[in-house]
C-alpha positions in Angstrom: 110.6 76.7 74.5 113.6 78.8 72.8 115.7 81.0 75.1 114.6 83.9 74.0 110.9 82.8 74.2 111.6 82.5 77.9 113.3 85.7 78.2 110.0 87.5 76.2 108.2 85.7 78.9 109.9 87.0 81.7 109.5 90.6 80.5 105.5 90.0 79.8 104.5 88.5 83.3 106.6 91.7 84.9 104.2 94.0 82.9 101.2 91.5 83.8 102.2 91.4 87.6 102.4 95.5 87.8 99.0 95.1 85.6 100.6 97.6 83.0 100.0 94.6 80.1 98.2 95.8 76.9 95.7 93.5 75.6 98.0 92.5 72.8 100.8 91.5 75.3 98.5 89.7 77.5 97.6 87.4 75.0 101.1 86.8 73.5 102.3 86.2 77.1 99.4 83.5 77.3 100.0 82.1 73.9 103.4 81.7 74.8 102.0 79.3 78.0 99.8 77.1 76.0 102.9 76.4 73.9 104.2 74.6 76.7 103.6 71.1 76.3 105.2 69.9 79.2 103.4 72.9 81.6 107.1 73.6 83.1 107.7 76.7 82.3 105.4 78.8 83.6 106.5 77.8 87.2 110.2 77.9 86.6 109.8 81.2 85.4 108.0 82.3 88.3 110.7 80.6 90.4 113.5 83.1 88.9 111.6 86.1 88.9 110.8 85.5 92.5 114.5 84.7 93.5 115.0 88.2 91.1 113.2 90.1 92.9 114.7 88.5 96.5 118.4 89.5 95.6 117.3 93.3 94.4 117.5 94.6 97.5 117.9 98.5 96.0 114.5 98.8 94.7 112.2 100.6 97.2 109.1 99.7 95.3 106.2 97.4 96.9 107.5 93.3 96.7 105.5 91.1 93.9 103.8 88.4 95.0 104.8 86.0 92.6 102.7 82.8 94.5 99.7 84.8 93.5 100.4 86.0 90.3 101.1 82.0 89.4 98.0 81.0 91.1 95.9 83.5 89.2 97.3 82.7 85.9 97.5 79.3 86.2 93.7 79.5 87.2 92.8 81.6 84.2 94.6 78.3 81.9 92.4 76.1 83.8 89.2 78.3 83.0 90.3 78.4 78.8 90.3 74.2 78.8 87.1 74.3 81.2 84.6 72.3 78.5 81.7 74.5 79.6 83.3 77.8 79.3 84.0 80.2 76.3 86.4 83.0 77.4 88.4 85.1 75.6 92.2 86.4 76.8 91.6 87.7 80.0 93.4 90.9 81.2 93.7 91.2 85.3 92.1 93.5 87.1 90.8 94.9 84.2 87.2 96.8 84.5 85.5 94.4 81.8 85.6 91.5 84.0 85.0 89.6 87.1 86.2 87.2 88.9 84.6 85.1 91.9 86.3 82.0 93.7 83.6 80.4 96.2 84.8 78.0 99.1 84.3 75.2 97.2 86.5 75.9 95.0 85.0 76.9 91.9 85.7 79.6 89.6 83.8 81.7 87.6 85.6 84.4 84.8 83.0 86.5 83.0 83.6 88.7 80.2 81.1 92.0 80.6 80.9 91.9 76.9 80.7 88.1 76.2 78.0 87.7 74.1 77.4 83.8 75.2 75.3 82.5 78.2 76.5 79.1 79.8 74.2 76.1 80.3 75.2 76.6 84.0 73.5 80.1 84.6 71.2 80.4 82.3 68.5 79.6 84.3 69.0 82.9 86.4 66.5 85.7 86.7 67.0 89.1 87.9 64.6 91.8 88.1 64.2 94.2 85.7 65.2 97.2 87.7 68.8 98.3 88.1 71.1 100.3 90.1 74.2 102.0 88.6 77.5 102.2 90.7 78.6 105.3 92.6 81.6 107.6 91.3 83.3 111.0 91.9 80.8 112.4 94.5 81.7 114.7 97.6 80.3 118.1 99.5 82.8 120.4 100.5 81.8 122.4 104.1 83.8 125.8 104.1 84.8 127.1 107.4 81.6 129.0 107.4 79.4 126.2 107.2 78.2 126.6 103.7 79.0 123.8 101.1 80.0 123.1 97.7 78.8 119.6 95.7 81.4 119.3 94.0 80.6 116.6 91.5 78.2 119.6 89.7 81.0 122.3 90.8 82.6 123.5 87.5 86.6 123.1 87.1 88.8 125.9 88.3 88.6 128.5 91.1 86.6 127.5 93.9 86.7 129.9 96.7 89.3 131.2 98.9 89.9 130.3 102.4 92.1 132.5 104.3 95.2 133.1 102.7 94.4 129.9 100.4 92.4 129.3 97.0 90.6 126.1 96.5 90.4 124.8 92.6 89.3 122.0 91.3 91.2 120.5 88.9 90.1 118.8 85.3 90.4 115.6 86.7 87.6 116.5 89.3 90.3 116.8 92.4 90.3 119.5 95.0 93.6 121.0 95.5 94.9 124.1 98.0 96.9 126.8 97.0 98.7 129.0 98.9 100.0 131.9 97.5 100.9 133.9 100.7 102.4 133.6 104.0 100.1 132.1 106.5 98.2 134.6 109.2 98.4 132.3 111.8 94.7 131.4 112.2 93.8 128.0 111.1 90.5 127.3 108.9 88.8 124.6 108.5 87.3 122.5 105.7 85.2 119.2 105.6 85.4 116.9 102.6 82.8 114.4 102.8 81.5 111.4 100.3 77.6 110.1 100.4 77.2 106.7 99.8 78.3 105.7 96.7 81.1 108.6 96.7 84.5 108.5 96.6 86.8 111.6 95.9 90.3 112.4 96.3 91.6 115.7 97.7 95.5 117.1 97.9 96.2 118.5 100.9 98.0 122.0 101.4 101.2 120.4 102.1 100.9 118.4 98.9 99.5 115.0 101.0 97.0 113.0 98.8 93.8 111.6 100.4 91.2 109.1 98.8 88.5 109.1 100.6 86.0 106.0 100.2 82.2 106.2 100.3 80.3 107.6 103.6 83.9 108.7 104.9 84.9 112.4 105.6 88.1 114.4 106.4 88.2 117.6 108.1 91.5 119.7 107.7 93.0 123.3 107.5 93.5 124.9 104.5 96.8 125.8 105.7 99.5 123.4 107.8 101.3 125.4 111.0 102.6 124.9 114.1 104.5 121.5 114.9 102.4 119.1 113.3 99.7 118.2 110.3 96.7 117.2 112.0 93.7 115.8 110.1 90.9 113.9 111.6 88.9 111.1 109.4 85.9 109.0 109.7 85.2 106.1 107.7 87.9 105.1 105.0 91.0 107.0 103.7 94.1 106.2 101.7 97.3 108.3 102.6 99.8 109.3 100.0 101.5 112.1 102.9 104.2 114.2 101.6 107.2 114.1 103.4 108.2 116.6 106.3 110.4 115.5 108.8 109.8 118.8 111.1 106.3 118.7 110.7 104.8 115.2 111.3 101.7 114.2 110.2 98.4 112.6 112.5 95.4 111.4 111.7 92.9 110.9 114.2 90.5 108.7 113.5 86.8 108.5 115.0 87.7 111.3 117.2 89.9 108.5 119.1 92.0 106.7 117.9 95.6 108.4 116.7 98.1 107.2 113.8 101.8 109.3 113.4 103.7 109.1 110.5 106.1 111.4 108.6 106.2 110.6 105.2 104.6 107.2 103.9 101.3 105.2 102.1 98.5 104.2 104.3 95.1 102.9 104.3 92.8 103.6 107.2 88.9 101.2 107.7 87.5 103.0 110.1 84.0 102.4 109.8 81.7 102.6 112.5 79.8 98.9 111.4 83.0 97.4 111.2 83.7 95.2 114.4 87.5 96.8 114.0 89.7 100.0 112.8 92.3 98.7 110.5 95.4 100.7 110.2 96.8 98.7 106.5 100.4 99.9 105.9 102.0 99.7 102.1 105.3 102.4 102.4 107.1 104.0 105.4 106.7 103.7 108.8 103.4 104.9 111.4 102.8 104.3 115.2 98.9 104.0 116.0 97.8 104.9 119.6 94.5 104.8 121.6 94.9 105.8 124.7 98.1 105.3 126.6 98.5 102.3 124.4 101.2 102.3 121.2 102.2 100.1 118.2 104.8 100.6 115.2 104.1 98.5 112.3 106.2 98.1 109.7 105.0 97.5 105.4 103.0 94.4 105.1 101.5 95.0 108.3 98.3 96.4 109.3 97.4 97.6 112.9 94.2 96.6 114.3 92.1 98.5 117.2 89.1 96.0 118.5 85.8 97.4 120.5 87.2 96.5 123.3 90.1 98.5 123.2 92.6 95.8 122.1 95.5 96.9 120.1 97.4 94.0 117.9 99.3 93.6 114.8 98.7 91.3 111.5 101.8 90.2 109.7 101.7 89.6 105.7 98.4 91.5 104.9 97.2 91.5 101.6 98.3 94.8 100.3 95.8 94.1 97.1 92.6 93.6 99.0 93.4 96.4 101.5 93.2 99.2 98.7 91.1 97.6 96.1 88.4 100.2 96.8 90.9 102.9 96.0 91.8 100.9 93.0 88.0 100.5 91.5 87.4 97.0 92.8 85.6 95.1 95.9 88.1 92.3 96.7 87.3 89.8 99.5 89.2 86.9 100.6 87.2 84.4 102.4 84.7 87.1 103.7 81.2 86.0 104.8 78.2 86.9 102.7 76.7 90.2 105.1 80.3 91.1 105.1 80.4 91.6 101.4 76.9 92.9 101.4 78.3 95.7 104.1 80.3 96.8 101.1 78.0 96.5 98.4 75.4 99.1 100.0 78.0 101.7 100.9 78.2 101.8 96.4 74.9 101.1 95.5 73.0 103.6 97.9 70.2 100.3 98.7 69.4 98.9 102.4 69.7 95.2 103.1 67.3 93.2 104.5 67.9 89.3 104.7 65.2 86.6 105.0 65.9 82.7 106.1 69.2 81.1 107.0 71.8 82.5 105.5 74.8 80.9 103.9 77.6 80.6 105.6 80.1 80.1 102.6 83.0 82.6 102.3 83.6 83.9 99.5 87.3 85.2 97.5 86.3 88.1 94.8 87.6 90.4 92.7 85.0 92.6 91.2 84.9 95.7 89.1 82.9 98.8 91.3 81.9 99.6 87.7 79.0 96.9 87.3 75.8 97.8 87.8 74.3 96.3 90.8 72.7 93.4 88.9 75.5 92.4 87.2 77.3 92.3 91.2 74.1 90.1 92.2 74.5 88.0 89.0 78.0 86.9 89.9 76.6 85.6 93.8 73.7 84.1 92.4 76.0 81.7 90.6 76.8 80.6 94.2 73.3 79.7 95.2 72.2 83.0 97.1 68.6 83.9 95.9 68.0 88.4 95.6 65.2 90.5 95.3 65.5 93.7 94.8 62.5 96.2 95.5 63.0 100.0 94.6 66.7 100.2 97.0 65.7 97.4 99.0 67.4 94.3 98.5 66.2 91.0 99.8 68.8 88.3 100.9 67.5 85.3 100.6 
């Protein structure tokens, strides 16, 4: 390969690792690869970026990881010479496709619009019903208890709470406006997402939340005193302007308490889930329950267990942690009734499994986009037999 070849390479897998690739540049960047005949450079390239990227110590943006972005395209060059498979170019974390890695280490690639059924799966059946995915759904609960759905709300002027005007903006957000000096009497609102829902909200102090399906958030419409308090249930991702004076604290399940002054954050708080995990990506938060207290650092993600234990996870998969926010479910060796948790929180159904089930784990990347059949299609591939009856699905 001719120097500047390689130096068009480097620039391509940057844009492909911050998945801001067109489709054009994705498949020059792999064109490029397969013109490799000795398969060197691909890994080489990789190597520099990677010691790049270790020497740049001004940037303050989040760290590549280079190990995966090699793994996943070298998987992807693997899948193109599979002899049973037809794909075209595919684009990463891209909404038209999916992407399932079982633990036996197979991998299956396939294109939403591919027009070709392999040998392999074409046996599968799948009833004839379907169930579309969730989107921008929410009820907002004013301070007088009366609500607003807000995915039939039209744009523009809400309400007004207090000193403070609610709009929602043409993108389908809630923002707060405050126009005058604060009263001193705090109002409440509740934002909260049926399943199926998410919705994202800005804050009065400019803070953005995403909040995940079955989740809520209840805030003032107006930040005073010595602290921005919010309280959460479920899952929510933190963008939280900064304000040194005035820190900010969630408190989650009416318990548990994380402190931060100005960073990115992803709270699981569900009740089914056997922990709360506390997934930071920018900054710096302590979480406390009790008279018990961590710090954790980016990369790191605070955990809170049922019975009361408090401990930290090193190198957590920044990817997976926010996928939801992102558009995708993304498991890493996660049992099958976990990944079913997840699917019924979009697709509004109830789960009901029948025999032994498998105990495979599974590694996914999926669009949140499919239709539920589509989702089911992928596992099937796997061996796991569905039925689905009206909103009941059948694990068999």
């Amino acid at each position: 390969m001719l120097p500047e070849q390689e130096n068009r390479l480097k620039v391509l897998l940057r844009q492909y690792a911050k998945n801001n690739s067109t489709e054009l540049e994705i498949k020059e960047m792999f064109d490029l690869l397969m013109s490799d005949e000795e398969d060197t450079v691909l890994e080489a390239i990789i190597y520099q970026l990677k010691e790049e990227q270790a020497f740049d110590e001004v940037s303050t943006n989040l760290k590549i990881n280079w190990e995966k972005v090699w793994n996943t395209i070298r998987s992807q060059i693997v899948l193109e010479h599979h002899p049973t498979l037809r794909i075209n170019w595919p684009r990463f974390l891209v909404a038209a496709s999916l992407l399932l890695i079982i633990n036996t280490g197979i991998y299956f690639l396939i294109q939403e619009n591919h027009s070709q059924q392999t040998a392999h799966n074409s046996h599968l059946k799948l009833p004839e019903n379907d169930i579309q995915p969730g989107g921008n759904k929410a009820i907002l609960t004013l301070s007088d208890g009366s609500e607003i759905i807000l995915d039939s709300a039209k744009n523009g002027k809400l309400t007004l709470q207090g000193n403070t005007e609610i709009v929602k903006l043409k993108n389908g957000q809630i923002s707060y406006n405050s126009s005058q000096g604060n009263n001193g009497n705090q109002v409440y609102n509740m934002l909260t997402t049926p399943v199926g829902g998410t919705y994202t909200l800005t804050l009065p102090d400019g803070t953005n939340v995403w909040l995940n399906s079955i989740s809520s958030i209840r805030y003032p419409t107006a930040f005073t005193g010595k602290e921005r308090r919010v309280e959460i249930t479920g899952e929510a991702y933190f963008e939280v302007a900064k304000n040194a004076s005035m820190p900010f604290k969630v408190i989650v399940n009416k318990g548990m308490e994380v402190l931060v002054t100005g960073t990115h954050f992803n709270i699981n708080g569900y009740s089914d889930n056997p922990k709360i995990k506390t997934t930071l990506l920018e900054g710096s938060v302590s979480v406390k329950i009790g008279n018990k207290s961590i710090s954790i650092q980016p990369g790191q993600q605070a955990q809170l267990h049922a019975d009361g234990q408090l401990n930290i996870v090193n190198d957590v998969d920044l990817d997976e942690a926010v996928a939801w926010k992102n558009g995708y479910f993304q498991f890493h060796d996660t049992e099958l009734k976990d990944v079913m948790r997840e699917i019924l929180r979009w697709y509004d159904i109830q789960v009901e499994y029948q025999g032994n089930i498998t105990d495979k784990k599974y590694t996914a990347e999926i669009s949140k986009n499919k239709s539920l059949l589509s989702i089911l299609k992928i596992f099937q591939m796997s061996g796991v037999d569905f039925k689905l009856e009206g909103k009941k699905l059948i694990v068999k």
